[in-house]
N, C-alpha and C positions, 0 to 999 in steps of 0.2 A: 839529510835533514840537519839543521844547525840547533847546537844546542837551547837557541832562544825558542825554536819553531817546536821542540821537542816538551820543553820546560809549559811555554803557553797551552799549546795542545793538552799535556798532563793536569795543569791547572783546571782548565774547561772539564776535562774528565772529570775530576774529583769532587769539584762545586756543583757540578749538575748530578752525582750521582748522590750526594747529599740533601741536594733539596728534591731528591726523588723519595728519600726515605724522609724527610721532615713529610713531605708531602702522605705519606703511607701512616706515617704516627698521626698528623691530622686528622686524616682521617678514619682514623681508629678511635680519635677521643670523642668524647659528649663533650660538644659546644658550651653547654649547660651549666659544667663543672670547670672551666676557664672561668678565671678573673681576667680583669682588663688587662693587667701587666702579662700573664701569660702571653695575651693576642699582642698585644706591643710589641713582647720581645720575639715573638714569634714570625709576625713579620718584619722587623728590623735585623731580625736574622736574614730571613730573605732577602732584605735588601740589600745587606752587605754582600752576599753569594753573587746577586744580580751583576754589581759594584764591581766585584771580583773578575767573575768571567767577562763584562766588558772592559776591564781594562788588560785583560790577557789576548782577549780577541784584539784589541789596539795593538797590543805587542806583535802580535802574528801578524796582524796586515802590515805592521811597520819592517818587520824581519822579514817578510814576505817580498815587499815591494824593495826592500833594499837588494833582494838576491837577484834579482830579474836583471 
């Protein structure tokens, strides 16, 4: 496995296992007790993670396709 394939992969890991725990603190909190900037930054976090692992997965298919 090439360092790029190893590097995106790790990425993917890390971002998804992140937004599995935002995901748990979520749903831990009372709705109730967020202000609007909480839920803002809250999901503009997620979207950067989103952001993240798609442009890691770009990476892998592109390392991918180069190896073949």
């Amino acid at each position: 496995m090439s360092d790029k394939t190893f590097t995106a992969l790790e990425q993917i890991e890390t971002k998804t296992s992140q937004i599995k725990a935002l995901t748990i603190i979520a749903q831990g909190s009372n709705i109730e007790e967020l202000n609007s900037e909480d839920i803002v930054h809250f999901f503009n976090t997620l979207t950067d993670m989103a952001n993240d692992i798609q442009n890691s997965l770009a990476t892998l298919s592109t390392t991918l396709r180069a190896n073949q």
